[in-house]
N, C-alpha and C positions, 0 to 999 in steps of 0.2 A: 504493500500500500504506500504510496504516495505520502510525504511529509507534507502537515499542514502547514498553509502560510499563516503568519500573523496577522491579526486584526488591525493591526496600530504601521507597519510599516511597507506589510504584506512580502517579507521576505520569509526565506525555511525557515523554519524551524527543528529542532532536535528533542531529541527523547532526555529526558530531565527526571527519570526516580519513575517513581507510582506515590501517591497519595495513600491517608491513612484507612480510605476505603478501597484502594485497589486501582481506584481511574490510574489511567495514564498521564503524566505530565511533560508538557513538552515548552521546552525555552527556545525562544527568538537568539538566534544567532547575531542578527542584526544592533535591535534595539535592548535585547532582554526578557524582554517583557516573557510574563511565562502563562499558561492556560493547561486544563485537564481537558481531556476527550473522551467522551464514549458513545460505543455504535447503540443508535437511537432503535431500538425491534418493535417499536411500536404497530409497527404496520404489519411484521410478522407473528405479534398477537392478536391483531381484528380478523387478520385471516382464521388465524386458529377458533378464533370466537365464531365467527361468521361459521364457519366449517363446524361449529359444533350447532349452532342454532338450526341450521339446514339440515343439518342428518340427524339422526336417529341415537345418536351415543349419550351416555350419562358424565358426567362430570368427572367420574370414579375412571371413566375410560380415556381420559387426556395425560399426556407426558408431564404435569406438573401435579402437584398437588390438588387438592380440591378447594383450599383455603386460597393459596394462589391463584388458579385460577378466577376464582370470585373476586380476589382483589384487584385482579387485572382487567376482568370485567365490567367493573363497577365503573370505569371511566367509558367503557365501550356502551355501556348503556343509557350516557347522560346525551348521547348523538341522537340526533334526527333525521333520518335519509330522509329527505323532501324529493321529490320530483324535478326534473328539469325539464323546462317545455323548452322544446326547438321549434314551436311554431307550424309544424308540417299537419298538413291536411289529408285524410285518412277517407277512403272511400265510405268505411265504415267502420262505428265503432259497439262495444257490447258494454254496458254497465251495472253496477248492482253495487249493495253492501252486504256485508256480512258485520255480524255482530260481535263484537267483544263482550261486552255485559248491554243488563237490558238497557244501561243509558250512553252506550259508546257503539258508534255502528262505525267502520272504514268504509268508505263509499271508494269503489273503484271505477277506470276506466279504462279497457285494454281493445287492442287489435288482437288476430290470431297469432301473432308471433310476440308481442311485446305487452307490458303494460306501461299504459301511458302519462296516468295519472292519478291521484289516489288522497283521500283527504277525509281528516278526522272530525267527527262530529259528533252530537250527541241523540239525533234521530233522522229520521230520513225526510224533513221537511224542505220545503223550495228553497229556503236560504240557504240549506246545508247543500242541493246539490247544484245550485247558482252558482257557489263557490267551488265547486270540482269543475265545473262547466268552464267556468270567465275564464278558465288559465288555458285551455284547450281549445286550435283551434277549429270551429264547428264543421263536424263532417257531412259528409252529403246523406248517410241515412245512420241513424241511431239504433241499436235492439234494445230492450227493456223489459224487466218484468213489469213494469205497469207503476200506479200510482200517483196520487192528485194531486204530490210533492214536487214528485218529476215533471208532471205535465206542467205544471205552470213554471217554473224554471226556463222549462226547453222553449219554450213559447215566449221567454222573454228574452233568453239568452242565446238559444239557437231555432229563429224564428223559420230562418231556409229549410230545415233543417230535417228532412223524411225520419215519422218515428215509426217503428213498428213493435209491435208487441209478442212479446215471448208466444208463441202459438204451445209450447207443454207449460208454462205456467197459467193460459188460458183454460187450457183442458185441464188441469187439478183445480184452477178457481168451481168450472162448473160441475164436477166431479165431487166435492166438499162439499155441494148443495145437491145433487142426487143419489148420494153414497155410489160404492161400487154394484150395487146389488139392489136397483131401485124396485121397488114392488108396482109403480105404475105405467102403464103403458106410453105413458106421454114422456115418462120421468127416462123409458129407458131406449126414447126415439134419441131423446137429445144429448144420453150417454154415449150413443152409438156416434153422433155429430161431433161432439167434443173428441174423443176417441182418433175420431180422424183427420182434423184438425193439422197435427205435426208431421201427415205425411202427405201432405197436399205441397206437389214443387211446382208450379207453376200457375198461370192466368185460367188455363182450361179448370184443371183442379179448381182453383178459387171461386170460379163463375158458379158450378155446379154444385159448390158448398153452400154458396149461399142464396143458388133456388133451392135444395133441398131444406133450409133454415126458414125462408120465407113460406115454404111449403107448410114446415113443423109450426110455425108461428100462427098460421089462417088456420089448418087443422084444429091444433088445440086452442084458441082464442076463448073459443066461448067456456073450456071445461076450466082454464085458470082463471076465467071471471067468479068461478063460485064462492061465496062466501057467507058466513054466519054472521050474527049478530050475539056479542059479551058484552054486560053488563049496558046496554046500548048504542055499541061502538059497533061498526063493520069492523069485520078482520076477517081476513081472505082465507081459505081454505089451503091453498098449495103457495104459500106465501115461501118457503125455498126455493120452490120451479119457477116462481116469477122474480125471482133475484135474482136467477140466472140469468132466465129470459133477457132483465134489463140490463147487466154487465155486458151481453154479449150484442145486445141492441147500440148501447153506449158504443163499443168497439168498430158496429161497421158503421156506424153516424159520423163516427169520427175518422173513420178511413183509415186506423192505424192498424185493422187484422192481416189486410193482405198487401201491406205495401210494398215488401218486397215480389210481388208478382208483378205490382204496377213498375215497377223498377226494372224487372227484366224485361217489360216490354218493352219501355221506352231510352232505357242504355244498356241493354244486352246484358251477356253475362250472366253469371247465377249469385246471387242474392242471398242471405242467412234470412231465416223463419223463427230462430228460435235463439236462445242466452248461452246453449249449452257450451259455450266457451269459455265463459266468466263463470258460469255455474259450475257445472262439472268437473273444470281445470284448475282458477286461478283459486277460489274459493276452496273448492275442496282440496286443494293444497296448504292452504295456509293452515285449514281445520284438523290435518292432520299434524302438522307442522305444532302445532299450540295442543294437539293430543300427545304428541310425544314429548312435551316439555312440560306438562301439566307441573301447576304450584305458582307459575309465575304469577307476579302481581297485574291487575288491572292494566295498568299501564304500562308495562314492561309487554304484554300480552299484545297491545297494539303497537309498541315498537316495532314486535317482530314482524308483526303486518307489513309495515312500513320495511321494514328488510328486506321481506321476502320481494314487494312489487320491487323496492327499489333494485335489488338484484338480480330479477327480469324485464329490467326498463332499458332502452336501445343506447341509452347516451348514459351507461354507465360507467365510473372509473376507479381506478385502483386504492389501493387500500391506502399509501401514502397520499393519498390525494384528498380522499374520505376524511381523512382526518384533519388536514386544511381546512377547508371547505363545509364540512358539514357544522351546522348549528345545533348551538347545545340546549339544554332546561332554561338556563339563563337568560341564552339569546330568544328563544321561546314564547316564553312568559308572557313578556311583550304582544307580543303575536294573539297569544290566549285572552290576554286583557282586550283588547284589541274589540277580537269576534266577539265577547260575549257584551258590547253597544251596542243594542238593538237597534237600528235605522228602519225607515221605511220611507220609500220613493213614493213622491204625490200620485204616479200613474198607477200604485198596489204591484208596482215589477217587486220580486224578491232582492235583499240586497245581495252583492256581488259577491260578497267577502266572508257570506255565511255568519251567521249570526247564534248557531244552534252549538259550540262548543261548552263544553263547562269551566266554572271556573276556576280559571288556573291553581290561586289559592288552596281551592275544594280539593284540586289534586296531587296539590306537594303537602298538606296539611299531616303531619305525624299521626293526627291523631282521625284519618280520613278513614281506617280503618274495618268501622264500622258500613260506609257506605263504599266497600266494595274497590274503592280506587287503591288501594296498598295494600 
């Protein structure tokens, strides 16, 4: 290895003793001046970190101790992998959250190959996914499992913007209201319609789903009009089959069941139907990922959220560099205090910046215990 220069004259330097810890010491030839040196492994322990978070090993299974380890952890988990947006525009994108506890959801956003963006909240309202949105920029068609959070976000934030709706979280919505095993004839026409739903790929398929839907709707009309009368109130007899009815009425009013068929017609190509990307993939990875660490705390539990997309996001970088770069509790804080200002725009748009996180405070608190955050 190469002799370090001096700070003060910047000529060699020479080897000078060891210190009463062991450092190296090295004196300027030049001026004098003298300095310790040691090789910085900082980066060759977030690896080690990183590499134990993503796999499946216990603590008991790493080359140091298990007290070590922890202690050399315990800075690795005061970082924040945030997102880097590069700006690039994505034919399509798939979104969701997953839950940490019931008042901490990660809302994500990924392409088939990457995740793109991802942001901590504390339920899945407009504000919260306005602020995963605004950083992102809006693709030409969106998948989604659905909800009145999302819908009004997208519509203020990505107004261009083709949404379509999860077609198998469609068919479990209406499946939830006709069980698997419905005992009536109406109940188990429209089991059969939901059912098929997820293997419908193209415009023909779509047309034909929904004259047989409009078929099911004039057929049964008059038998779900029936209803009784409690304590002097109407209340409708098949009040679950007409919950479906109108979820799935809501759906083609709104154009978002079959958008992507409208999409292959009009820019070719084949189109996604369904989430099962973010579902099945990114999600059920992380759920595993937080199953084989089980114990963590609240917030250490959505750190690793945060790891995990950040370590499947396109414009990621080395471990030396993570530690530059990345933002701590500290720097944070800020940020926390920040979103939980409630704002509201005179037009009722959701604010940009998400306003549904908790507060910071609430979750460095020693004594937060109780509520789940430590």
């Amino acid at each position: 290895m190469d002799n370090p220069k001096c700070g003060a004259c910047g000529a060699s330097m020479k080897r000078n003793g060891k210190t009463e810890a062991g450092a190296q010491r090295w004196r300027c030839k030049s001026c004098g001046a003298s300095k310790t040196h040691r090789i910085d492994n900082s980066a060759k322990q977030l690896k080690a970190f990183l590499g134990w978070l993503m796999g499946k090993g216990s603590l008991k299974e790493q080359r140091c101790s298990k007290a070590t380890f922890e202690r050399r952890a315990q800075r690795f988990w005061s970082l924040w992998p945030l997102p880097d947006f590069a700006g690039e525009v994505h034919d399509v994108l798939f979104v969701d959250g997953i839950y940490i506890s019931k008042r901490l959801v990660v809302l994500i956003a990924c392409t088939k190959r990457h995740v793109v963006a991802w942001h901590l909240a504390e339920s899945e309202c407009s504000a919260s996914w306005a602020a995963l949105m605004a950083k992102v920029a809006p693709p030409t068609m969106v998948v989604t499992d659905g909800g009145s959070g999302f819908k009004k976000a997208a519509k203020a934030i990505w107004p261009d913007t083709s949404v379509q709706r999860c077609l198998v979280h469609v068919r479990r919505q209406v499946i939830r209201r006709t069980t698997m095993r419905p005992k009536l004839d109406c109940g188990r026409e429209l089991l059969d319609l939901a059912r098929a739903l997820p293997k419908i790929k193209g415009a023909d398929g779509a047309a034909k789903w929904l004259a047989d839907y409009a078929e099911w709707c004039s057929k049964w009309e008059r038998f779900l009009r029936e209803f009784t009368l409690k304590d002097g109130r109407k209340q409708y007899v098949h009040e679950r089959l007409r919950s479906a009815r109108h979820s799935l009425n809501g759906l083609v009013r709104d154009r978002t069941l079959f958008t992507f068929a409208e999409m292959q017609e009009s820019l070719g190509g084949v189109w996604d139907s369904t989430n099962n990307v973010i579902e099945g993939g990114v999600n059920a990875q992380i759920r595993l990922m937080l199953q084989h660490h089980r114990g963590l705390t609240t917030i250490r539990r959505a750190k690793a959220a945060f790891w995990w997309c950040y370590l499947h996001s396109e414009y990621k970088v080395g471990e030396a560099e993570m530690l530059k770069t990345m933002k701590t509790d500290e720097e944070v804080a800020g940020l926390f205090m920040l979103a939980t200002n409630r704002s509201e725009h005179e037009d009722g748009a959701p604010d940009e910046h998400g306003t549904s996180l908790p507060e910071w405070s609430e979750m460095r608190m020693s004594g937060s215990k109780e509520k789940g955050w430590f």
